[in-house]
N, CA, C and O of each residue as an XYZ file, in Angstrom:
420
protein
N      24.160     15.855    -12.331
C      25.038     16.997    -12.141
C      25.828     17.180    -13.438
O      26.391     16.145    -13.797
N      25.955     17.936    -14.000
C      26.264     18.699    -15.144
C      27.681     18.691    -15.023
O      28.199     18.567    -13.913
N      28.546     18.845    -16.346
C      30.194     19.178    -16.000
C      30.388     20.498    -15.332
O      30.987     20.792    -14.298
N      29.808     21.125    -16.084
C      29.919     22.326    -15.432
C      29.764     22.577    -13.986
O      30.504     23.421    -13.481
N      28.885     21.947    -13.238
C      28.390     21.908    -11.847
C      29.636     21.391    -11.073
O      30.067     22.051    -10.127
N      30.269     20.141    -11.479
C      31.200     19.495    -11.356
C      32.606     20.019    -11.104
O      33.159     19.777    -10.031
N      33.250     20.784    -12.131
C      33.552     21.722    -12.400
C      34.310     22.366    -11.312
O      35.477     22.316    -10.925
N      32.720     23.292    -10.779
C      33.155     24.286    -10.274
C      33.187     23.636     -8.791
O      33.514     24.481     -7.958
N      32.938     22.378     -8.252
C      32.798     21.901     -7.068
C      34.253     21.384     -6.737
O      34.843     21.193     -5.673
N      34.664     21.204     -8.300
C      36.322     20.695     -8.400
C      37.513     22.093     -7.868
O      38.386     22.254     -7.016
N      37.050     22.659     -8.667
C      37.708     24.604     -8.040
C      37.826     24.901     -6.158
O      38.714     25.329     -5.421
N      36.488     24.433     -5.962
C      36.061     24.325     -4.712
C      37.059     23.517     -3.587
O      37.562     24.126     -2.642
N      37.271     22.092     -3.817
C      37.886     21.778     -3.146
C      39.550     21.595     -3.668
O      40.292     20.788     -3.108
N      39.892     22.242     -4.525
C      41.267     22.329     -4.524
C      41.878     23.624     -4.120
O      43.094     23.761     -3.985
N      40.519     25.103     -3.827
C      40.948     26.247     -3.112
C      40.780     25.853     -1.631
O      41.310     26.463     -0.702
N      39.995     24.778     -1.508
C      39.974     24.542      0.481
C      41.504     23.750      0.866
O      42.241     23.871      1.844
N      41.583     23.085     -0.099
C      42.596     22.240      0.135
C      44.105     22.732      0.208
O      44.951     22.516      1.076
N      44.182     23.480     -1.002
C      45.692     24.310     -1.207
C      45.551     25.641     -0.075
O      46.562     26.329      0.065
N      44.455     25.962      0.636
C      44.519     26.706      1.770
C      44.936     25.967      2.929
O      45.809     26.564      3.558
N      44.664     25.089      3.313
C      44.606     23.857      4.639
C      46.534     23.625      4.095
O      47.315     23.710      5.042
N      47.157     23.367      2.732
C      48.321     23.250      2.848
C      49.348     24.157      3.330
O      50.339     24.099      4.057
N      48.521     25.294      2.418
C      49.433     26.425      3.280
C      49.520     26.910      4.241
O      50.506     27.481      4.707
N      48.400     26.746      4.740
C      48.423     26.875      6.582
C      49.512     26.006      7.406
O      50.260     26.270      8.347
N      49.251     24.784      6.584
C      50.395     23.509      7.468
C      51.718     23.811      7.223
O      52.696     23.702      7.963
N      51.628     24.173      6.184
C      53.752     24.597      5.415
C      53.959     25.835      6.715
O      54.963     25.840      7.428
N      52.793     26.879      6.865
C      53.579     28.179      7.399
C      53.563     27.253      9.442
O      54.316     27.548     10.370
N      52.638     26.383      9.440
C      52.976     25.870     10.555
C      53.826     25.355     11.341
O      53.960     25.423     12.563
N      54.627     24.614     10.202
C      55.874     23.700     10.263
C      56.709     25.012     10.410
O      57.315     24.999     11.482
N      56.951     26.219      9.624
C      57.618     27.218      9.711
C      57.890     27.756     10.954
O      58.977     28.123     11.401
N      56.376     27.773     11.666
C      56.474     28.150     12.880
C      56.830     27.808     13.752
O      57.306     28.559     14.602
N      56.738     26.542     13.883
C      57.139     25.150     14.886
C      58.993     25.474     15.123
O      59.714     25.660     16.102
N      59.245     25.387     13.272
C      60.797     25.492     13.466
C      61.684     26.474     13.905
O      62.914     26.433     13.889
N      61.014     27.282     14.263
C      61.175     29.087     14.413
C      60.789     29.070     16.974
O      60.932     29.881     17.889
N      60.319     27.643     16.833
C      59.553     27.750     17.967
C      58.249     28.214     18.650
O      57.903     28.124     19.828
N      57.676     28.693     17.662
C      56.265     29.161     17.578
C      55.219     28.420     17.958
O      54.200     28.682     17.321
N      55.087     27.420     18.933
C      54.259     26.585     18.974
C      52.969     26.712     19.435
O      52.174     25.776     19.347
N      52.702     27.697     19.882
C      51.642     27.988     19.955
C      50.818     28.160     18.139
O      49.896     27.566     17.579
N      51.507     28.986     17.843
C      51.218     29.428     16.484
C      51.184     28.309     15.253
O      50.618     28.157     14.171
N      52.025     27.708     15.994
C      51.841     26.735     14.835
C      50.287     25.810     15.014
O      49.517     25.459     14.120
N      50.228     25.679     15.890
C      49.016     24.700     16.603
C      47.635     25.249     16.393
O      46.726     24.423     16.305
N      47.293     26.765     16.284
C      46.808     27.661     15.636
C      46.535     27.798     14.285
O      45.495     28.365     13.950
N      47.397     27.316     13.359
C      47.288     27.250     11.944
C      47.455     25.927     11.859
O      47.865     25.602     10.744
N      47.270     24.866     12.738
C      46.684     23.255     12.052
C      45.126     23.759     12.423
O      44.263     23.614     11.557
N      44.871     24.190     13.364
C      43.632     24.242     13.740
C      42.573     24.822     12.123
O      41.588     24.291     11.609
N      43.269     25.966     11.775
C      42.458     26.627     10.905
C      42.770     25.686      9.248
O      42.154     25.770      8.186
N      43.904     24.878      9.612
C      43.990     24.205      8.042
C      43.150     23.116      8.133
O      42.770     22.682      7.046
N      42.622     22.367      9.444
C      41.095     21.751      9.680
C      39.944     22.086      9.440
O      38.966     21.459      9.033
N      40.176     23.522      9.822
C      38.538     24.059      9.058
C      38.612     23.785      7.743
O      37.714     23.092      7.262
N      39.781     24.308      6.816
C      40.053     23.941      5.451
C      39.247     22.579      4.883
O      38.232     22.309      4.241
N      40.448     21.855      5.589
C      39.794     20.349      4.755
C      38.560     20.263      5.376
O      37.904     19.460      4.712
N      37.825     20.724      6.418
C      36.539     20.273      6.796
C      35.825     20.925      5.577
O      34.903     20.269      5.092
N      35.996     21.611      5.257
C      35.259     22.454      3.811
C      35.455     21.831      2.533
O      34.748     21.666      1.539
N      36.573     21.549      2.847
C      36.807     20.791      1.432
C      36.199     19.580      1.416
O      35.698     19.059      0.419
N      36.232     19.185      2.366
C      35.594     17.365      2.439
C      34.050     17.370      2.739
O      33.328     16.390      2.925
N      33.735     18.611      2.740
C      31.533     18.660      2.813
C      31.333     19.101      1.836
O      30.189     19.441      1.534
N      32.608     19.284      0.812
C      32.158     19.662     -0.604
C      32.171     18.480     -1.217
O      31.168     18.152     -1.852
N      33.517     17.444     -1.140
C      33.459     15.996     -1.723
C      32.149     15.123     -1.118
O      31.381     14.705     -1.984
N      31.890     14.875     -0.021
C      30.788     14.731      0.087
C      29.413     15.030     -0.246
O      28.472     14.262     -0.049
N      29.336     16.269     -0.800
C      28.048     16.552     -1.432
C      27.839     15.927     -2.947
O      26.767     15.859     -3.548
N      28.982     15.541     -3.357
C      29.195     15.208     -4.729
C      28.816     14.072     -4.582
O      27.781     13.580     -5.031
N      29.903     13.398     -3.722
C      29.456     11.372     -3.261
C      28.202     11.286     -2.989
O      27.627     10.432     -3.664
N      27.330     12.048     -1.993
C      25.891     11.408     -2.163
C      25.292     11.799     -3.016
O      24.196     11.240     -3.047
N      25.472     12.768     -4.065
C      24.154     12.991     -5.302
C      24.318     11.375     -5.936
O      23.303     10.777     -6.292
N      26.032     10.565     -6.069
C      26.365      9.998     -7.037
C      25.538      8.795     -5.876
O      24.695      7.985     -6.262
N      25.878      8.889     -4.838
C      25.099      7.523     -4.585
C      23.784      7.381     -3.903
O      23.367      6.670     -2.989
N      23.221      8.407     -4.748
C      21.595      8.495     -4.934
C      21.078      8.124     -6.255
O      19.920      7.998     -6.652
N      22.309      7.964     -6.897
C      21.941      7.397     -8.373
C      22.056      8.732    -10.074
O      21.845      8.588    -11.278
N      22.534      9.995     -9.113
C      22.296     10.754    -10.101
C      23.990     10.779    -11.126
O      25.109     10.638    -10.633
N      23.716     10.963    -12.361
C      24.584     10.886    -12.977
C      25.610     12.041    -13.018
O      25.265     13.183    -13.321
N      26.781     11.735    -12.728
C      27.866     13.157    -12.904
C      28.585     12.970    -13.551
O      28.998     11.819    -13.694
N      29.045     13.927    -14.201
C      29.605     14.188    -15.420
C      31.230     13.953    -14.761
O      31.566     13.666    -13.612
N      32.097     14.213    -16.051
C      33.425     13.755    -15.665
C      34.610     15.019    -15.724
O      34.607     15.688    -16.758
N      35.335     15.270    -14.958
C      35.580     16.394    -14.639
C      37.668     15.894    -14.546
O      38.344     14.995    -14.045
N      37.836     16.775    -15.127
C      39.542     16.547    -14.631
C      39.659     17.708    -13.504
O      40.396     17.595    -12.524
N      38.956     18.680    -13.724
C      39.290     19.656    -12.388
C      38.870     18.979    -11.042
O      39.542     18.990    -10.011
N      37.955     18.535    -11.174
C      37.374     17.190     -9.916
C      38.921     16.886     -9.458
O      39.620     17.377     -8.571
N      39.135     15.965    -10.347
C      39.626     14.894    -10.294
C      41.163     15.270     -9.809
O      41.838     14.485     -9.143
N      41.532     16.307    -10.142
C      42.822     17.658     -9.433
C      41.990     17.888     -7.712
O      42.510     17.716     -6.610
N      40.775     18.260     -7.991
C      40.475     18.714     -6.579
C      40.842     17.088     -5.712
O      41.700     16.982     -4.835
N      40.531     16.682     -5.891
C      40.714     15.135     -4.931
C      42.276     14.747     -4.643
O      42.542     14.030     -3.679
N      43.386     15.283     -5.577
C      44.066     14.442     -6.003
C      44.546     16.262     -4.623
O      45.512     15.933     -3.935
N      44.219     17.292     -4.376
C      44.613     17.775     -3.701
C      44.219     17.503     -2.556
O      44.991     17.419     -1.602
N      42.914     17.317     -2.475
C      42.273     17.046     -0.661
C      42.917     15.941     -0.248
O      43.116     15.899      0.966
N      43.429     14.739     -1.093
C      44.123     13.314     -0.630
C      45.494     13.685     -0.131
O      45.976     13.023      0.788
N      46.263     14.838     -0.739
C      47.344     15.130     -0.651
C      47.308     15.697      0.955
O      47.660     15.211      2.029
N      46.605     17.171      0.481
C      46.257     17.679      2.039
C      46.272     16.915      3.529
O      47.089     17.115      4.428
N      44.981     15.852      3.545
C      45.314     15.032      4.356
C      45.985     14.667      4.508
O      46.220     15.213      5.586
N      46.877     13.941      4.344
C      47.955     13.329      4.570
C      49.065     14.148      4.944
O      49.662     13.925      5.998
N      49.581     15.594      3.744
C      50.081     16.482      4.612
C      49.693     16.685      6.411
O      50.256     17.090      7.428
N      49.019     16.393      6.199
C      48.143     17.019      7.738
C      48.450     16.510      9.080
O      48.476     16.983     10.216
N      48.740     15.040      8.371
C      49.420     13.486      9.577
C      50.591     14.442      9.415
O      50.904     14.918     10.506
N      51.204     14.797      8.591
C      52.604     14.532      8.593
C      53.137     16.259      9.303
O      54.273     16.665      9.547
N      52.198     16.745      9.419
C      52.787     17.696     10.075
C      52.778     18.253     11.619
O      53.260     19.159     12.298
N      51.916     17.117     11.727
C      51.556     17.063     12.855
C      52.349     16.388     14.059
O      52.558     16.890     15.163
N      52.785     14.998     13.546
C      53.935     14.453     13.944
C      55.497     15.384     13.997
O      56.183     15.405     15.019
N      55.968     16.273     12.450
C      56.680     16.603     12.865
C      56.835     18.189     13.769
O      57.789     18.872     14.141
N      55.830     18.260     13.830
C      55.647     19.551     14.708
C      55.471     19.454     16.288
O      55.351     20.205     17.256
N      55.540     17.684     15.897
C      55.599     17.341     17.658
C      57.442     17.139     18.059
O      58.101     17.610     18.986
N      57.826     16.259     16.934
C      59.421     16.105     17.188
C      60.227     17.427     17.073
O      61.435     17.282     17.262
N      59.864     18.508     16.839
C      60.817     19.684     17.080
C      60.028     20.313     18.400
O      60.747     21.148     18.949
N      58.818     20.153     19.021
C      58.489     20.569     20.255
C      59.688     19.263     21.529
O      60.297     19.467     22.578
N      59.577     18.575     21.037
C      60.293     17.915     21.860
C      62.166     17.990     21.571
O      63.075     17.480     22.225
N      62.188     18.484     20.851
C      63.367     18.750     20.459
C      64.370     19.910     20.929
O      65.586     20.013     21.096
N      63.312     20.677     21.049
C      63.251     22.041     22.034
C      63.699     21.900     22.988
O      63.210     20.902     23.518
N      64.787     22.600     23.888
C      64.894     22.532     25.199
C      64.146     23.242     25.658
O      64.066     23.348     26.882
């Protein structure tokens, strides 16, 4: 796989990823606003996100562990450093979108 190929797979999952965040930020928004339905609605669709983003990192991981050589990419290496972020956003909003449902009278 070429830098270039690389590259653009890096673009790839840092637009799935910074989508899946902003879904979760406007979620939490919603949550705090009482929106819970809505909010629960936009984790749902910031899952499709990282599910996109993470069958893109995966397509990369098995070329590499089929043996093929890939080139070295800092945009990659941004895309990951967003999908790692994402996730984890993802725990964390989830939890607190439960403590203001319960917070709720």
């Amino acid at each position: 796989m070429n830098r270039e190929d690389v590259t653009l797979l890096g673009f790839e999952i840092v637009a799935y990823s910074g989508d899946a965040r902003s879904k979760m930020l406007d979620a939490l928004k919603a949550a705090q606003s009482g929106e819970y339905t809505r909010a629960e609605e936009l984790i749902k669709e910031a899952e499709v996100c990282l599910n996109d983003a993470h069958k893109a990192q995966t397509s990369l991981l098995q070329k590499e562990a089929t043996g093929e050589d890939i080139a070295y990419s800092i945009t990659m290496m941004h895309g990951q450093d967003h999908l790692m972020t994402a996730i984890l956003l993802q725990d964390l909003m989830k939890h607190l979108i439960e403590l203001y449902k319960r917070s709720q009278p």
